[in-house]
N, C-alpha and C positions, 0 to 999 in steps of 0.2 A: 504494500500500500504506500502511495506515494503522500507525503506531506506537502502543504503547500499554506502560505504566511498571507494570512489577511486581520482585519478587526472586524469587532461587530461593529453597526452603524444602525441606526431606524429597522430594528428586528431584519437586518439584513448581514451578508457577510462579505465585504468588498476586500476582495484579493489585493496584493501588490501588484503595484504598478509592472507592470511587464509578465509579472506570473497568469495563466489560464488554465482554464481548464484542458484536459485532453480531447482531442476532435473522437470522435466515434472508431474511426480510421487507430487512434492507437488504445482503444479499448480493448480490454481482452473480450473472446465472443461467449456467448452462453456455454458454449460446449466446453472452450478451457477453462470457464470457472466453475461447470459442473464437474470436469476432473480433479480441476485442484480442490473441490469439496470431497471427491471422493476419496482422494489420496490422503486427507486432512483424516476423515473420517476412519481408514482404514488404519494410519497413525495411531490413534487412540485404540482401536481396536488392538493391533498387536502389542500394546504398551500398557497394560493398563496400569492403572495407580490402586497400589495393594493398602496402602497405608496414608495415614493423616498427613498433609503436606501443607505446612506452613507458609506464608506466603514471602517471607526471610529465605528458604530455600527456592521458591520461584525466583526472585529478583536475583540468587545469587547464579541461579542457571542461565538466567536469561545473561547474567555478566560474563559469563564463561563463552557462551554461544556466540558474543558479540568481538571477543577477541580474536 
């Protein structure tokens, strides 16, 4: 998922100047984010979480995964 830097303004959400949205053209299409839902899904399925997980060891995974 891409980030992108705007404020709110009158219940609205005005982008920075030069930043836009993606055209259609580089959207992914229903079929590749139906695999990557599936692939997500299949993830958790071979993985499963046997025990109580703190969310101290989330953030510490997610720091690992990021190096």
């Amino acid at each position: 998922m891409r980030r992108l830097k705007g404020m709110r303004k009158n219940h609205a959400v005005v982008l920075e100047k030069g930043v836009g949205l993606p055209t259609k053209a580089n959207r992914p299409s229903d079929q590749a984010l139906r695999k990557q839902l599936q692939e997500a899904i299949q993830r958790v399925l071979d993985h499963p979480i046997t025990r109580h997980v703190g969310i101290d060891e989330i953030i510490e995974e997610m720091k690992r995964e990021r190096q």
